[in-house]
Every structure is written in C-alpha cells, then in structure tokens.
Phi, psi and omega in degrees: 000317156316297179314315170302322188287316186277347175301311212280321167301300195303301205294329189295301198319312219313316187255055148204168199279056179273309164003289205319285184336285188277040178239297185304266188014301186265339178286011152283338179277317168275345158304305186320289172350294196262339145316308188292342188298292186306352161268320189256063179243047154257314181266340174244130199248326173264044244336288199276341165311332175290286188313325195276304190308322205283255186344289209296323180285289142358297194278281197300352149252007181226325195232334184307294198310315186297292135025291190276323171329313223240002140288326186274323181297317190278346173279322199252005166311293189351291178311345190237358152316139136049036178072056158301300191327319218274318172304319156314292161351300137004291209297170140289049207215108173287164188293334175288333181276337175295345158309301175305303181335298180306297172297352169269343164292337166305308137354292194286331156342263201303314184289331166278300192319277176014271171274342151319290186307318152352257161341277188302358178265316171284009191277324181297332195290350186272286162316319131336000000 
C-alpha cells in the first residue's frame, strides 16, 4: 500500500513547478556564498574551506529550512483543496501510510537538492 501511495505522490509532482524552486534555491545560495568569500577574503583565509563554510552558512541557514518549507506546504496543498481530507480519510488507505509517503518523497527531494549544491558548489572550482 505504500509503494501505491508514494507512486501516487510522484505523479501528484510530475507535471508541476516545484522543480524551478528547488534548482533556484541553491545556486542562489552558492552565488551569495561565493560573493561573500570573495568580498571577505582578507578575513577568510582558508580557501574552499572558507568558501564551502560561506555556501554552507548562506544555504543551511537561510534557504535550506525555507526549502523544506516550502515543498512540504506544496505536497500537502493538493489535500486542503475542496474537501480533500475528507476523501482521502475515506479511502482505503491508512493514514500512516499516506504520511509516510509524503516524508519519503520528501526525503528523495531534499536529497537530489543535496547533491545539486554539491555539484554547483564544485563547478566554479573547474572554472577558477
């Protein structure tokens, strides 16, 4: 019954623009990042460690949480629509598992965002 529920999840997603959100987020976060290394780097000395704490402070203290945020509120609109609940509630589903669902797509998100900041944080280092 799970696996039906997160297929169902997936599907809610597909055609919508949460994508944009969680691509913008972090290259907004290693741009910022790397302006601040790069304006302070008379105080920040050690380089990428220095750049990686700036990207790492910028995104895990500012856009990561608003992120999650803002991903969990767009999974559960669907659901605060026309009397969702009550149909959902309804189904032939327990609740936990449609719970579950939510937090593993959710999971499989955050976890692609991840490793993008990953990735966009070492790409300049190719350029540089």
């Amino acid at each position: 019954m799970l696996k039906r529920c997160i297929s169902a999840e997936w599907i809610k997603l597909r055609h919508s623009n949460i994508w944009i959100i969680l691509m913008i987020l972090p290259v907004i976060s290693v741009l910022i990042g790397g302006a601040n290394f790069f304006m302070n780097q008379g105080v920040l000395t050690k380089g990428w460690y220095s750049l990686w704490s700036q990207v790492g402070l910028f995104y895990g203290e500012f856009f990561f949480p608003i992120l999650i945020a803002i991903c969990c509120a767009y999974m559960w609109r669907l659901e605060h629509h026309n009397k969702n609940w009550n149909m959902i509630m309804t189904a032939p589903v327990p609740a936990v598992s449609i719970f579950l669902a939510k937090l593993i797509v959710l999971a499989v998100l955050l976890f692609f965002v991840q490793i993008f900041l990953f990735l966009r944080y070492f790409m300049p280092c190719f350029i540089f």
